[in-house]
BATIVEX-470127 format. One record per residue (C-alpha): x, y, z; residue number from 1; residue in one letter. Coordinates in nm, 4 decimals, padded with zeros to 6 digits, always signed. Last residue first. Layout:
BATIVEX-470127
@px=X, py=Y, pz=Z, resi=NUM, resn=A
...
END
This chain:
BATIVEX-470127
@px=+12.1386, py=+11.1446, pz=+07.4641, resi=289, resn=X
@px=+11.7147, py=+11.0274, pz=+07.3632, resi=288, resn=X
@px=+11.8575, py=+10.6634, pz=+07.3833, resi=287, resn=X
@px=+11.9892, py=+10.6846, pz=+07.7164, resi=286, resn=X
@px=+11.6679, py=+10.7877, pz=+07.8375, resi=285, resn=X
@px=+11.5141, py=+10.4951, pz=+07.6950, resi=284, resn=X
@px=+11.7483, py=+10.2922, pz=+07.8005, resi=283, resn=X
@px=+11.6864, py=+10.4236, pz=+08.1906, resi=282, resn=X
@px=+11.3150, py=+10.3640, pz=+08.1223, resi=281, resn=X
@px=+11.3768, py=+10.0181, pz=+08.0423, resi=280, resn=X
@px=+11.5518, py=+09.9552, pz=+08.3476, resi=279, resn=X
@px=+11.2323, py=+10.1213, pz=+08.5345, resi=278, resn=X
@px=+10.9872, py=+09.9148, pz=+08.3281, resi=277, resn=X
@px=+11.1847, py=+09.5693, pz=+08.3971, resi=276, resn=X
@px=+11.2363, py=+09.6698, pz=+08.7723, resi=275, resn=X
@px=+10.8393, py=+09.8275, pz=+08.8367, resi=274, resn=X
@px=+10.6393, py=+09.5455, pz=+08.9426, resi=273, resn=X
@px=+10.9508, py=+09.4285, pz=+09.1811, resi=272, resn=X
@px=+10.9733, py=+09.7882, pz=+09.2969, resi=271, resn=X
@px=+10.5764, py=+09.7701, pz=+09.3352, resi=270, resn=X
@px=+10.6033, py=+09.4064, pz=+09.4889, resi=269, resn=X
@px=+10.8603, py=+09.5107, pz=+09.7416, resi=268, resn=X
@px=+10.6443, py=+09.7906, pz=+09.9099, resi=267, resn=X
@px=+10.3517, py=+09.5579, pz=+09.9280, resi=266, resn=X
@px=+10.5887, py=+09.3027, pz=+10.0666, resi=265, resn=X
@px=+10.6942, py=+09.5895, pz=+10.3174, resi=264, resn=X
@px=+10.3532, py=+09.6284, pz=+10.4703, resi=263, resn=X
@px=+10.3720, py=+09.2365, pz=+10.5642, resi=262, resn=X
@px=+10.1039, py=+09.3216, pz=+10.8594, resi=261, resn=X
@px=+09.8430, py=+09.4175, pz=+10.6711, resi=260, resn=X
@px=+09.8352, py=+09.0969, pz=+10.4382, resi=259, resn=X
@px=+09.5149, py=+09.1034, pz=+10.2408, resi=258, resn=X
@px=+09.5168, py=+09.5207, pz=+10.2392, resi=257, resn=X
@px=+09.8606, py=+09.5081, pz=+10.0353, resi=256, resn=X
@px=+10.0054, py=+09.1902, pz=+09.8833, resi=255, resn=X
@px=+09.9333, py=+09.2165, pz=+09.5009, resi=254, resn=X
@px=+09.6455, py=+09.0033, pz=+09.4180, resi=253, resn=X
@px=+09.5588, py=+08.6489, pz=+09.2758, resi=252, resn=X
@px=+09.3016, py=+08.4846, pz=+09.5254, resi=251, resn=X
@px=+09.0625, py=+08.7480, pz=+09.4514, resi=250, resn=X
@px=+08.8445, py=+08.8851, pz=+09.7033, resi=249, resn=X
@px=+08.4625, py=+08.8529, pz=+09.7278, resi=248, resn=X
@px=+08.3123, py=+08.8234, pz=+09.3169, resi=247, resn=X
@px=+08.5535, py=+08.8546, pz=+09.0585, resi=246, resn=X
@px=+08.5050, py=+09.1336, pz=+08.8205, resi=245, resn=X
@px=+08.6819, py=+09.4034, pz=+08.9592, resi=244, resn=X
@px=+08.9886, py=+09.2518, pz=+09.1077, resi=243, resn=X
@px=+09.0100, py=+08.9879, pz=+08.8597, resi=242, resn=X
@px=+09.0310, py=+09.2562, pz=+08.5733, resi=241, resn=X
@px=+09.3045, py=+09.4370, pz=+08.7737, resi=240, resn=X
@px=+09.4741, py=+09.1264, pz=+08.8446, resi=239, resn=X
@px=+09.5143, py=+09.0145, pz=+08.4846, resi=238, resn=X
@px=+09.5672, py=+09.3942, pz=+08.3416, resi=237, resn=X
@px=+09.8595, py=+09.3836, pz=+08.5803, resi=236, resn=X
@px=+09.9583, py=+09.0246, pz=+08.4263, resi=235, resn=X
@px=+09.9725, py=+09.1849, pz=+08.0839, resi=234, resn=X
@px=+10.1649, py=+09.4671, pz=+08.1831, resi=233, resn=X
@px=+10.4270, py=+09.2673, pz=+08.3786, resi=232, resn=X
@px=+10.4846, py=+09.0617, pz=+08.0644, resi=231, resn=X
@px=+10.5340, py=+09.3547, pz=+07.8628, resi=230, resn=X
@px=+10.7831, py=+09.5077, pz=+08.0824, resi=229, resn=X
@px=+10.9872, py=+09.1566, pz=+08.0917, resi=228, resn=X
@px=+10.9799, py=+09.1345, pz=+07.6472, resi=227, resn=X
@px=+11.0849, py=+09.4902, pz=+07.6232, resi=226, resn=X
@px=+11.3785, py=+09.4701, pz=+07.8726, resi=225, resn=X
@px=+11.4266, py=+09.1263, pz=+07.7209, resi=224, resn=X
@px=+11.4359, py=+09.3116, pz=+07.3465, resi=223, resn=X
@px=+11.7286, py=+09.5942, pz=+07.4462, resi=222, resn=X
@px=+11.6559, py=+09.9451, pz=+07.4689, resi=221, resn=X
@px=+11.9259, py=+10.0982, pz=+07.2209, resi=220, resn=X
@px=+12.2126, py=+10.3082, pz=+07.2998, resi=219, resn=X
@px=+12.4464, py=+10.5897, pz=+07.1903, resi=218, resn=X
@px=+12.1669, py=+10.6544, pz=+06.8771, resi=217, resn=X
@px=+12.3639, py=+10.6643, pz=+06.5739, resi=216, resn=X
@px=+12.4604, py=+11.0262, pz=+06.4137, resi=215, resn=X
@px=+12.3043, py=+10.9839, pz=+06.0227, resi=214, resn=X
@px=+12.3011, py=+11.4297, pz=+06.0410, resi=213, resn=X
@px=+11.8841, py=+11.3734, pz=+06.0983, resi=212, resn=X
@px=+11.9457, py=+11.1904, pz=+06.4041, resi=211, resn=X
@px=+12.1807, py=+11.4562, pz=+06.5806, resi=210, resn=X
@px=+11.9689, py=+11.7120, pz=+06.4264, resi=209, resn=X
@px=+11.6460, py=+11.5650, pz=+06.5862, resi=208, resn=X
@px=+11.8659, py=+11.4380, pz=+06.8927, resi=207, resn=X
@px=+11.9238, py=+11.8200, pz=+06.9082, resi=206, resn=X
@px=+11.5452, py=+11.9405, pz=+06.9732, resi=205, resn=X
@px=+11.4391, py=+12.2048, pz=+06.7414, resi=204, resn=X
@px=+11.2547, py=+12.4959, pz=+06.9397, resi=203, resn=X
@px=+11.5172, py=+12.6444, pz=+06.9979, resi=202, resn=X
@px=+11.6357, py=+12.7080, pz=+06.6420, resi=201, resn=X
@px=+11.3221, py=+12.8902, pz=+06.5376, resi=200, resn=X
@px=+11.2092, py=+12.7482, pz=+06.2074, resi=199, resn=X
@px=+11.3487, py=+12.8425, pz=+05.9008, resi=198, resn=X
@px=+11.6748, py=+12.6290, pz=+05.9153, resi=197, resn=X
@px=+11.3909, py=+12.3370, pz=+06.0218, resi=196, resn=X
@px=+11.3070, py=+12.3321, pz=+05.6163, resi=195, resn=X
@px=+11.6591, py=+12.2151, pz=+05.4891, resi=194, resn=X
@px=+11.6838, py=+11.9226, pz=+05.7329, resi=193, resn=X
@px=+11.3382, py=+11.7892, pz=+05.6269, resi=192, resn=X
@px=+11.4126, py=+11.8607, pz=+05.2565, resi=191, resn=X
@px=+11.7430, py=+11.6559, pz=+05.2865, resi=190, resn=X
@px=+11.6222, py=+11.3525, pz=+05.4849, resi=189, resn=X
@px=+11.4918, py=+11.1861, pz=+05.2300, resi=188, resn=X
@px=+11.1316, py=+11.1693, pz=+05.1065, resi=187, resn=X
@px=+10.9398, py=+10.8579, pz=+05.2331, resi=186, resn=X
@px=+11.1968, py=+10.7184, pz=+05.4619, resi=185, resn=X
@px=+11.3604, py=+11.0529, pz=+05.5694, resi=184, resn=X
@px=+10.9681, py=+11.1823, pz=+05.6723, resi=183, resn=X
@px=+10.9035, py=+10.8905, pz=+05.8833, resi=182, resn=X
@px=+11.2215, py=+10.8948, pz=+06.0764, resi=181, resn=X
@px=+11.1212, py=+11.2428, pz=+06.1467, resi=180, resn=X
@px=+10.7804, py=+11.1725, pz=+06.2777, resi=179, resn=X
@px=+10.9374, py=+10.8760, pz=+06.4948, resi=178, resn=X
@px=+11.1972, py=+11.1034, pz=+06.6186, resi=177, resn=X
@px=+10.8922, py=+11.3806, pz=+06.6860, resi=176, resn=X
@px=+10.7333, py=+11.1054, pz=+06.8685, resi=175, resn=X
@px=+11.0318, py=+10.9894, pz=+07.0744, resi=174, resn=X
@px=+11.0746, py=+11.3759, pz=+07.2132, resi=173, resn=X
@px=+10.7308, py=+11.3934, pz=+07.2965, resi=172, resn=X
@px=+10.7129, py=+11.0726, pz=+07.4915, resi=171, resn=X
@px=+11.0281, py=+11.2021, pz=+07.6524, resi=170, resn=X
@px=+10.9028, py=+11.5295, pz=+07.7355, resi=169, resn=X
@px=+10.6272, py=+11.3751, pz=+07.9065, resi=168, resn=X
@px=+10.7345, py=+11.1523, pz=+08.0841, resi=167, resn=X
@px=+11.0583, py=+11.3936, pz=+08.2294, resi=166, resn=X
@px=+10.8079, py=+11.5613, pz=+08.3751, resi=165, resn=X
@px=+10.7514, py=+11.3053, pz=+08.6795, resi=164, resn=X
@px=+10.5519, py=+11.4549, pz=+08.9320, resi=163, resn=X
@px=+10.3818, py=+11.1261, pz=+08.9984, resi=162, resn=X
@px=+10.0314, py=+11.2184, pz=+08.8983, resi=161, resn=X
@px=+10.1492, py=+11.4859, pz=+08.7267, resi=160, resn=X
@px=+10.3735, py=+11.2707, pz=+08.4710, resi=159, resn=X
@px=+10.0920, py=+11.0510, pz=+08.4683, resi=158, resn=X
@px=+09.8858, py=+11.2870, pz=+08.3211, resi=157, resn=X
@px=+10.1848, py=+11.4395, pz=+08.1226, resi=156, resn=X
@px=+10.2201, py=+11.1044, pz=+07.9297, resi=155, resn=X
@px=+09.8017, py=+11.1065, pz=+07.8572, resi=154, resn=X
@px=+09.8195, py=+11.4445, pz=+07.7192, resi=153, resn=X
@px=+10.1004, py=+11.3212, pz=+07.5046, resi=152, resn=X
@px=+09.9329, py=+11.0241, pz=+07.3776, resi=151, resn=X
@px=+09.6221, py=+11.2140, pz=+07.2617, resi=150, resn=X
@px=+09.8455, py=+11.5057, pz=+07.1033, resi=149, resn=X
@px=+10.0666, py=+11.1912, pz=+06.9341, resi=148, resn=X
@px=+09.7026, py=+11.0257, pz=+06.7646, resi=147, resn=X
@px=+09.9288, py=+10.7874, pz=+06.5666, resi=146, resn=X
@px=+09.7864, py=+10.9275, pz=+06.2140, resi=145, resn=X
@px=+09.8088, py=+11.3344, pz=+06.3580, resi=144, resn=X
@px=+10.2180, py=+11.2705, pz=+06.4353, resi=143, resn=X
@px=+10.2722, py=+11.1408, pz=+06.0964, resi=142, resn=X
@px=+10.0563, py=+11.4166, pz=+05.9767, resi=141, resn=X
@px=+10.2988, py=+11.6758, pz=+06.1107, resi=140, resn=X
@px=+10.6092, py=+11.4845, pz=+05.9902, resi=139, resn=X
@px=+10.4699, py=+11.4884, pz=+05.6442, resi=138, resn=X
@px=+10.3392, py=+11.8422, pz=+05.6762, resi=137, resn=X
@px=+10.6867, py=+11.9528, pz=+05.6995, resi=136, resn=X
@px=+10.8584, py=+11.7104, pz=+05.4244, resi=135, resn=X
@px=+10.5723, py=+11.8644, pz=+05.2034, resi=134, resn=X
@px=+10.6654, py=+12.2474, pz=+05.2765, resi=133, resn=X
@px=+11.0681, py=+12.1614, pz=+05.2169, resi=132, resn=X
@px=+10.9469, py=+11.9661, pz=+04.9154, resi=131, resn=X
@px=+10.7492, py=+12.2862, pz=+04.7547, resi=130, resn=X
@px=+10.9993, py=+12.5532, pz=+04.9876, resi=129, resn=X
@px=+10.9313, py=+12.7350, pz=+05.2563, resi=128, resn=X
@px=+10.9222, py=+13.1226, pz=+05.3208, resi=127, resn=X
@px=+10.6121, py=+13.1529, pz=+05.2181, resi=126, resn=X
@px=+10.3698, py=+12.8412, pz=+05.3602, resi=125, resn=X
@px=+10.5995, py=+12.8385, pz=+05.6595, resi=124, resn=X
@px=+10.4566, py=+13.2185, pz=+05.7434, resi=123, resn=X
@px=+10.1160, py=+13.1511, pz=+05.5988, resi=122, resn=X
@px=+10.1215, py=+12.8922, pz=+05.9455, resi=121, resn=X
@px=+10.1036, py=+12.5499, pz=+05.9436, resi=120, resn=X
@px=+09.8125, py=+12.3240, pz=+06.0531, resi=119, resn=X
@px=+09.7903, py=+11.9562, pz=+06.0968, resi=118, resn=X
@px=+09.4458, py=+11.8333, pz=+06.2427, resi=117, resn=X
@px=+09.3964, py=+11.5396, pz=+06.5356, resi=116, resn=X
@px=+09.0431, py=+11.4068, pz=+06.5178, resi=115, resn=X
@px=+09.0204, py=+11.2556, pz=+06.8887, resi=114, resn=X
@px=+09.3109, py=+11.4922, pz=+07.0452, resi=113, resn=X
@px=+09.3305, py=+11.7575, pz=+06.8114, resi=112, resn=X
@px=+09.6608, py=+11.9701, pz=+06.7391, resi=111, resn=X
@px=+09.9420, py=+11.9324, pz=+06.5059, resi=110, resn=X
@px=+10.1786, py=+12.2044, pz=+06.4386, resi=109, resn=X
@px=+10.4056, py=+12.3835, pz=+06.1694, resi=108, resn=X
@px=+10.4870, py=+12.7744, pz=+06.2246, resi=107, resn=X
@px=+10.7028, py=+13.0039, pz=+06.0609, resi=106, resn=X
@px=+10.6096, py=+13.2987, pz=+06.2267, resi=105, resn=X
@px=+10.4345, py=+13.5631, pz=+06.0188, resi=104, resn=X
@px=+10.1128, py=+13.4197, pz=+06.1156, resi=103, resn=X
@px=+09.7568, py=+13.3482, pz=+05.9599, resi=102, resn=X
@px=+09.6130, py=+13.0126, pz=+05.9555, resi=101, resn=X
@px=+09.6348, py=+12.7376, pz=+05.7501, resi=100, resn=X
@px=+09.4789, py=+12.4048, pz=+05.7811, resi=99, resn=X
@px=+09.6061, py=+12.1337, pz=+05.6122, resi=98, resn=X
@px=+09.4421, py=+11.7781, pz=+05.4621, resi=97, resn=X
@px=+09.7550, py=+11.5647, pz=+05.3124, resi=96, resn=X
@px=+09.8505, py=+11.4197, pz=+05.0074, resi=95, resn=X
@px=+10.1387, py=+11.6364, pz=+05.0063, resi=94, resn=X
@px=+10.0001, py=+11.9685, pz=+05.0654, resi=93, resn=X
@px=+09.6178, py=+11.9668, pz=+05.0332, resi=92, resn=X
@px=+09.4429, py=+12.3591, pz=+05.1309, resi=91, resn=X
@px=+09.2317, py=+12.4707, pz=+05.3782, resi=90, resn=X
@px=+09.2083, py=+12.8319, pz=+05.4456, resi=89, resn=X
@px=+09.2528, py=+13.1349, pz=+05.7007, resi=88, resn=X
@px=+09.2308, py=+12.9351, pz=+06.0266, resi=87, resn=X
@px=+09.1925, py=+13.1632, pz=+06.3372, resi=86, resn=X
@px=+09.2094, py=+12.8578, pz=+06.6040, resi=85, resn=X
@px=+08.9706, py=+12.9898, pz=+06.9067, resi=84, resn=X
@px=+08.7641, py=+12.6362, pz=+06.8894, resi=83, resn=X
@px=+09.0496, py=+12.4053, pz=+06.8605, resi=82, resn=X
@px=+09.2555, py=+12.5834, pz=+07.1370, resi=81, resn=X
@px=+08.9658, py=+12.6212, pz=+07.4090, resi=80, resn=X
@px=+08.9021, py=+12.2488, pz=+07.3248, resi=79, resn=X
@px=+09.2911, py=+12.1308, pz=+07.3560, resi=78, resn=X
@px=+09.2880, py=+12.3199, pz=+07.6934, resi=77, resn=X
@px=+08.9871, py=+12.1449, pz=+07.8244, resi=76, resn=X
@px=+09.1073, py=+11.8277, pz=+07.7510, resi=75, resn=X
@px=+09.4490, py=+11.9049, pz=+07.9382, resi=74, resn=X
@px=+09.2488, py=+12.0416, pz=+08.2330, resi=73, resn=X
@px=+09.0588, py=+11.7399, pz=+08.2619, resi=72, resn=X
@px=+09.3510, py=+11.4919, pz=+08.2030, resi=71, resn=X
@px=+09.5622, py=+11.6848, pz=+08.4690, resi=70, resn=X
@px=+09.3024, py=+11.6303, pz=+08.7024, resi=69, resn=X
@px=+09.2678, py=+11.2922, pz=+08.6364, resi=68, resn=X
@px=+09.6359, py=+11.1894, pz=+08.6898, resi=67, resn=X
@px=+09.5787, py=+11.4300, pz=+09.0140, resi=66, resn=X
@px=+09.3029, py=+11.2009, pz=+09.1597, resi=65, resn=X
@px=+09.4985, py=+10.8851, pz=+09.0696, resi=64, resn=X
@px=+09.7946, py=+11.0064, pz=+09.2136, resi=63, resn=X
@px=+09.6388, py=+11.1206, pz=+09.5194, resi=62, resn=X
@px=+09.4146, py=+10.7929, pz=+09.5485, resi=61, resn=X
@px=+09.7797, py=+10.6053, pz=+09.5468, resi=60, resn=X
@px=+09.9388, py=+10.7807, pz=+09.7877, resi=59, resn=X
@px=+09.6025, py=+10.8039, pz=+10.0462, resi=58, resn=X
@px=+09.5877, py=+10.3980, pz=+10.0354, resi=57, resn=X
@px=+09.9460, py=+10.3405, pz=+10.0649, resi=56, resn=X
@px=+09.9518, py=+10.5502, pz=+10.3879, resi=55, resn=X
@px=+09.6418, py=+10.4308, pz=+10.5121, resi=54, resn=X
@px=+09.7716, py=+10.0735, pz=+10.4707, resi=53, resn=X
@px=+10.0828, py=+10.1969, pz=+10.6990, resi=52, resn=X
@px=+09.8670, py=+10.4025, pz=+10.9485, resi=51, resn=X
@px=+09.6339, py=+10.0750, pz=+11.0048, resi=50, resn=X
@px=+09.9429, py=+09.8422, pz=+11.0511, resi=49, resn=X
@px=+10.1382, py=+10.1002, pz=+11.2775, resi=48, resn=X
@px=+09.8436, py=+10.1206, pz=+11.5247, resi=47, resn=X
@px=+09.7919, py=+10.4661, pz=+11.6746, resi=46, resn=X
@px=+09.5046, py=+10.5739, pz=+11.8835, resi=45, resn=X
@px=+09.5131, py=+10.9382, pz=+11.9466, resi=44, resn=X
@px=+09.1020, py=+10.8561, pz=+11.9356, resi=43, resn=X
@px=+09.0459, py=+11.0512, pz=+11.5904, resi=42, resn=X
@px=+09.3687, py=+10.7907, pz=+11.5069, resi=41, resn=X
@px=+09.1467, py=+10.5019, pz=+11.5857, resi=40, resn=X
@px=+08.8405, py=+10.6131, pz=+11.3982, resi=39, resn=X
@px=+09.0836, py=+10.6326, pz=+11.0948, resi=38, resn=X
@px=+09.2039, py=+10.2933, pz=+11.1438, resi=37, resn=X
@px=+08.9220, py=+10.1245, pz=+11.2091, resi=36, resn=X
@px=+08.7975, py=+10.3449, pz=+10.8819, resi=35, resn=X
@px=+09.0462, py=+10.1712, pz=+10.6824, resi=34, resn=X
@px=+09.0414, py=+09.7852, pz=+10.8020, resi=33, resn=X
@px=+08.6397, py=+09.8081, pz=+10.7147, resi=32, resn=X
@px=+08.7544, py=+09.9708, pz=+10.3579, resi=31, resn=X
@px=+08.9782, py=+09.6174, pz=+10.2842, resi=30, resn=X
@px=+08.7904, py=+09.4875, pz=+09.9510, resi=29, resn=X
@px=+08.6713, py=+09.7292, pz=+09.7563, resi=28, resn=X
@px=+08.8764, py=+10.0732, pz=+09.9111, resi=27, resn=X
@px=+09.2054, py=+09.8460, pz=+09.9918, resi=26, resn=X
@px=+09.2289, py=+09.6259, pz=+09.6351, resi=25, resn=X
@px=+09.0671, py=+09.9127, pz=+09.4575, resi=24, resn=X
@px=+09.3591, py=+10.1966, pz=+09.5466, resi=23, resn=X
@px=+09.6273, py=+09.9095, pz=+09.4946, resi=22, resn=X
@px=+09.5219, py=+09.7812, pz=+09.1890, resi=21, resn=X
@px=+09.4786, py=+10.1470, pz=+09.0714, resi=20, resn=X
@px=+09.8223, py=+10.2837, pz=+09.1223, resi=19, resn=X
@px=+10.0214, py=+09.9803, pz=+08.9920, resi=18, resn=X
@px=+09.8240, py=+10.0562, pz=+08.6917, resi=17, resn=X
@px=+09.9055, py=+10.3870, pz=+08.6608, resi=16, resn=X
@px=+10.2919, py=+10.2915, pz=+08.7545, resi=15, resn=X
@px=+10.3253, py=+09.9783, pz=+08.4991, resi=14, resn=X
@px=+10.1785, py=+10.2973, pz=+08.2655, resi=13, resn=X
@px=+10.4061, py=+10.5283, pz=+08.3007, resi=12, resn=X
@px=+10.6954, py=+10.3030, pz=+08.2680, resi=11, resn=X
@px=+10.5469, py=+10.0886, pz=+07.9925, resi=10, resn=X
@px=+10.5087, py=+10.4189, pz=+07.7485, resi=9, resn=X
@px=+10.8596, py=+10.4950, pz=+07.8226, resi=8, resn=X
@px=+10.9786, py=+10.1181, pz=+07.7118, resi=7, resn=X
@px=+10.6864, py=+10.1586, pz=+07.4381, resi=6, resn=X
@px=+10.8967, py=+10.4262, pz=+07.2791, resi=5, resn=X
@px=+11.2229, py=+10.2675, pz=+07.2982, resi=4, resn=X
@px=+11.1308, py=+09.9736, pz=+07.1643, resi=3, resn=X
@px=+10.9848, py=+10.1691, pz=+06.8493, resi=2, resn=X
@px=+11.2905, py=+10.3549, pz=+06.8068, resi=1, resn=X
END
């Protein structure tokens, strides 16, 4: 579970990052090559080096700019949520802080991005049971203790940036395994199970039943995948941190601006970047089936 998780987490992120070091490598470093390009092509001049690096240059500011974007609006959301939340009472269920707030529905949630809160609705409060209520909030508080709202938002950002959805819905779909998995080893799986047959059955995902019912995942992200992905993280953060604290142009850098004309290295590096996330990704996916 937990390798599966970070491979998803690496894949957006090797990308982000990926993004950046290329964005501050050619607008710190390279900005005179740039605007000779850009003057050029106001002339009708065209030189394949300067509209390659302008290419590469305009992908990766887009991503960055809609990453951001999606950040903004997703922070914004949360707030306009929080502050319009009709909450009835407060009450301790399991150990736990919960907020209720008034709803037929039978409704369970986490929401908060810095302070995450678990609320449930008077409708689950009624209908459930006392260990089918705790089991609930369990998995809700599991999923307010890792900060899963915060780490969603962040998924979908790069999800945008990319116009990858499936980021997101994996990263949620891992997180509500991992909130399961923490209800069965602290109460059983049994009151779980029992409670979700109030709950709206489309909203319940099958790998939760699938997981719930003992099935065994089909596959498991292996350890090297894990091991490579982390590796390439690390020396990402490596070149990013040279890149802006080094003074004049680092010796250690992705091939981009530095070497114009070898365009397709700077291709090949992302890919190359990118394998041990990618495979992991695939895992990952194969996991969630």
């Amino acid at each position: 579970m937990r390798r599966a998780e970070f491979a998803v987490a690496a894949f957006g992120l090797t990308a982000f990052l990926l993004a950046l070091i290329f964005a501050l490598d050619a607008v710190r470093f390279h900005g005179d090559v740039l605007v000779a390009a850009l003057e050029g092509l106001t002339r009708g001049e065209v030189h394949i080096r300067g509209v390659l690096l302008i290419s590469l240059a305009l992908f990766d500011l887009y991503a960055l700019t809609r990453a951001v974007g999606s950040i903004s609006h997703g922070v914004s959301a949360h707030r306009r949520i929080n502050a319009r939340m009709p909450v009835s009472e407060a009450r301790a269920v399991a150990g736990h802080d919960v907020l209720v707030v008034p709803a037929a529905r039978p409704m369970a949630f986490c929401a908060g991005l810095w302070r995450p809160r678990v609320y449930v609705s008077t409708g689950a409060v009624e209908r459930l049971g006392a260990d089918e209520l705790a089991a609930v909030v369990t998995h809700e508080a599991h999923h307010a203790e890792r900060r899963d709202p915060l780490r969603i938002l962040i998924a979908r950002a790069i999800g945008d940036a990319y116009s990858l959805g499936a980021l997101p819905r994996r990263e949620q779909a891992l997180a509500e395994l991992a909130a399961d998995a923490a209800v069965v080893r602290s109460r059983g799986a049994a009151p779980l199970a029992s409670a979700l047959l109030a709950f709206d059955a489309a909203e319940i995902a099958p790998e939760r039943v699938d997981r719930l019912v003992g099935e065994a995942p089909r596959d498991e992200v292996p350890r090297a995948l894990v091991a490579g992905a982390g590796a390439v993280i690390a020396a990402l953060l490596v070149v990013l941190a040279l890149g802006v604290l080094v003074h004049g142009h680092p010796r250690v850098c992705l091939p981009l601006a530095s070497a114009p004309v070898w365009w397709v290295c700077a291709v090949m590096a992302r890919f190359a970047a990118m394998g041990p996330a990618w495979l992991g990704w695939r895992r990952a996916g194969a996991f969630l089936t």
